[in-house]
C-alpha positions in Angstrom: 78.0 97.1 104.4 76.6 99.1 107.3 78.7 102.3 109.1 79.7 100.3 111.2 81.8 97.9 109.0 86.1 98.2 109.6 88.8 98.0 106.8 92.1 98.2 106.6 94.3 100.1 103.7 98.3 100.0 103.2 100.1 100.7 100.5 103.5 102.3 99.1 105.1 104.3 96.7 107.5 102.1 94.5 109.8 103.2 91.7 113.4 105.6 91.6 111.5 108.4 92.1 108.3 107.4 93.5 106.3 107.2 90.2 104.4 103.8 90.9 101.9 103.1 93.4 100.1 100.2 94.7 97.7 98.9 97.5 95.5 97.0 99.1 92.2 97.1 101.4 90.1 95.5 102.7 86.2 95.9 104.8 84.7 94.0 107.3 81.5 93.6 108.8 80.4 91.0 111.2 81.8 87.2 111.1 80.9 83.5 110.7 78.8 82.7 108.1 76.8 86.1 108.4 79.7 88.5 107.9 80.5 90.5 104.8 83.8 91.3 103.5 84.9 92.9 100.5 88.8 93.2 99.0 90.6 94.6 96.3 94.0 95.9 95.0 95.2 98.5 92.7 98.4 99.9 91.2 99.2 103.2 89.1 101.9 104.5 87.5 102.5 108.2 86.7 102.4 109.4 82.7 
């Protein structure tokens, strides 16, 4: 990925009293068969 790739992240805080997160993003660069993405997700919960 180059600077001038894009991505996108949202995510909330879940549980009574907000112990638990979890997200997902995402980054872009270009499109069609020449473009580059990358994607994930992750989740946490506080000890």
């Amino acid at each position: 990925m180059s600077a001038g790739a894009t991505g996108v992240l949202s995510g909330a805080l879940f549980g009574p009293n907000a112990d638990e997160v979890g997200a997902l993003w995402s980054v872009n660069e270009g499109s069609g068969a020449n473009g580059k993405t990358a994607f994930g997700m992750f989740g946490a919960t506080k000890q």
